[in-house]
N, C-alpha and C positions, 0 to 999 in steps of 0.2 A: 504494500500500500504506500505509496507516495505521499510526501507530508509538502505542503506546499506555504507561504508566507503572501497573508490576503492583509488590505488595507481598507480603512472606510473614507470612501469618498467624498469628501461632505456637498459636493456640486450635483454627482451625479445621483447622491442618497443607495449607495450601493456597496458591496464589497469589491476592489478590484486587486489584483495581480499585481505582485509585488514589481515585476518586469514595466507593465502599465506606472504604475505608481512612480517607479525612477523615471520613465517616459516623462511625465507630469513635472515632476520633481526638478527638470532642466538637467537631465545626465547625460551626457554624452553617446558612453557604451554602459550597457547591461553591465554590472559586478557582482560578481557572489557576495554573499550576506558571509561574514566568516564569525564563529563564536573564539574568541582566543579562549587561549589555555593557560595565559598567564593572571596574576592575581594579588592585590595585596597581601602580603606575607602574614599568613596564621598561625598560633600555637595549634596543635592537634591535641586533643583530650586525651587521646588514647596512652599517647606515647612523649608529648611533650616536645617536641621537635617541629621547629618552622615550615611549610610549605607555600612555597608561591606558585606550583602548579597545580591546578586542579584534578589532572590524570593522576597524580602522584599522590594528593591530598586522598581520591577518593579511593587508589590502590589500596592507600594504609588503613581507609573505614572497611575495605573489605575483608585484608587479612586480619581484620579482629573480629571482623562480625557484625560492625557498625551498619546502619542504615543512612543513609542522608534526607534528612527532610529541609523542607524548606522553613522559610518563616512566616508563612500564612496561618490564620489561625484559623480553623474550620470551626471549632465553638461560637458557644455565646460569649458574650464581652463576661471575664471575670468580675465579679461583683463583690464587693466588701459583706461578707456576712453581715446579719443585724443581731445585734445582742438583746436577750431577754432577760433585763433583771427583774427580780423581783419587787412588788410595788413598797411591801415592808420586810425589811431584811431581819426586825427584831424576834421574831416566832421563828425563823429560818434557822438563826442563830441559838436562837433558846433550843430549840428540837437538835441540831448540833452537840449540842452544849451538854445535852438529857440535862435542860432543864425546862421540861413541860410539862 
């Protein structure tokens, strides 16, 4: 299956072709889209050691077992618990206490 890079056309109200889109865009010739492989330098969790390649970063989450996830957060928005105090703390305390 073929994965291809669509854009939204806000003229035409449509999705078009990334090849269209450089068309538009004033490019001269067609250029591949390239993702690098380089990267600001990270500690790794695992092992404590820096990587600034991505290949090499994700080699090391393999040979441990690691998974990589992203940073989107598919939940709900965390939310601060709400605390239920008691309206009188003095029977709370007293029954505590055995003295009731």
């Amino acid at each position: 299956m073929a994965r291809y890079t669509l854009y939204w056309d806000k003229e035409q109200q449509k999705m078009i072709s990334a090849e269209e889109w450089a068309d538009k865009q004033g490019a001269k010739t067609p250029a591949h889209m390239v993702i690098q492989d380089s990267m600001n330098p990270v500690v790794h969790p695992a092992n404590g050691k820096f990587y600034d390649s991505k290949s090499a970063f994700r080699a090391e989450n393999k040979a441990h077992g690691l998974i990589e996830v992203g940073n989107e957060w598919a939940g709900k928005p965390w939310k601060e618990p709400e605390l239920h105090e008691p309206k009188d703390l003095k029977p709370t305390l007293a029954e505590l206490m055995g003295k009731h």
